[in-house]
C-alpha positions in Angstrom: 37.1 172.5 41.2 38.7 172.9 44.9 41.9 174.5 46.0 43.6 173.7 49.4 43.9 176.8 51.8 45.8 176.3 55.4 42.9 177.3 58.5 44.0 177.6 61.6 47.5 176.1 60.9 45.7 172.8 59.2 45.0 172.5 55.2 41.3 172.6 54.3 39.8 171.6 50.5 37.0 174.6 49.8 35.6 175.1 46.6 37.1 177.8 44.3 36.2 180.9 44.4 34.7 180.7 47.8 34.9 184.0 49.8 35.9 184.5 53.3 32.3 185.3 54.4 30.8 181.7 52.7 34.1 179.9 54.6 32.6 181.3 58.1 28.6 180.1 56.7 29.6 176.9 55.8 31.6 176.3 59.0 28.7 177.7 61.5 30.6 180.7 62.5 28.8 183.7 63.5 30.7 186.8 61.8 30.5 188.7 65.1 32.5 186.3 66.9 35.7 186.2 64.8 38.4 188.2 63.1 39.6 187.1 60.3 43.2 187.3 59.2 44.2 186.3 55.4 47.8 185.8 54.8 48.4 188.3 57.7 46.2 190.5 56.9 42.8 191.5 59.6 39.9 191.4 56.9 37.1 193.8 57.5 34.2 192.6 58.5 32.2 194.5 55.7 34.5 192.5 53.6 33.7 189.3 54.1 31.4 188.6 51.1 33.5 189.9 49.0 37.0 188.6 49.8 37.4 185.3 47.8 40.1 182.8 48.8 42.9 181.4 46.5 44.9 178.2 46.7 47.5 178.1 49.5 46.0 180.9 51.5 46.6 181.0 55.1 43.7 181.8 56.9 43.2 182.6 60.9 40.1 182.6 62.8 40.7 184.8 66.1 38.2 184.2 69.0 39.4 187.1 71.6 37.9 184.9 74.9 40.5 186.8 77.2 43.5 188.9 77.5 45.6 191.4 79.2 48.8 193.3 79.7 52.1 191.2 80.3 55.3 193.2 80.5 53.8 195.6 78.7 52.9 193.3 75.6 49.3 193.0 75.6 47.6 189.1 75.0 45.0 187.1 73.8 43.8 183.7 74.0 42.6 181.8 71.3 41.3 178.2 71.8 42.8 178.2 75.5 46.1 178.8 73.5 47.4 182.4 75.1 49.8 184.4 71.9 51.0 187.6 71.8 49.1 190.3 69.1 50.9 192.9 67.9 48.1 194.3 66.3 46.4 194.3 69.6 49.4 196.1 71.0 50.0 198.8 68.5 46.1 199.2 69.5 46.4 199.5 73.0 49.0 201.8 72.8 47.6 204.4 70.8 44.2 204.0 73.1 46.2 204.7 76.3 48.2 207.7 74.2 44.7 209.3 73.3 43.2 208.9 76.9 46.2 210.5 78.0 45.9 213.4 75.8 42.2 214.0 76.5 
């Protein structure tokens, strides 16, 4: 049986039960190359095989090729398309609060 997930903002028939790390094998991807987000939510990577995916979830794959600091808001592009990360920000943040402190 299949279900129909949304990747990358298009819907996508996979087999039931398949996990997040067989959705990256069947697709090529190399896990080292991509975060993975699950309806909002960054999946670790050492949870990848064990993560399965259920019908109408919306899945992200997040290829960091660039970024930067705009106005204090720090970006990423993905597929040439730049967007602003707020989990990269809150990041950032805390990195230049830390090397401050040290």
């Amino acid at each position: 049986m299949s279900i129909v997930i949304k990747l990358n903002g298009k819907e996508a028939e996979i087999e039931e039960g398949t996990t997040v790390g067989q959705l990256l094998d069947n697709r090529r991807i190399r896990r080292e190359m991509v975060t993975v987000q699950v309806n909002g939510v960054i999946i670790d990577r050492s949870h990848f095989d064990t993560t399965p995916l259920k019908d109408g979830d919306e899945v992200e794959f997040l290829y960091y090729m660039g970024g930067g600091i705009d106005s204090g808001v720090l970006w990423a592009t993905q597929r040439s398309q730049r967007f602003q990360s707020t989990l990269l920000t809150q990041r950032a943040q805390g990195n230049a609060r830390s090397r401050r402190q040290h």
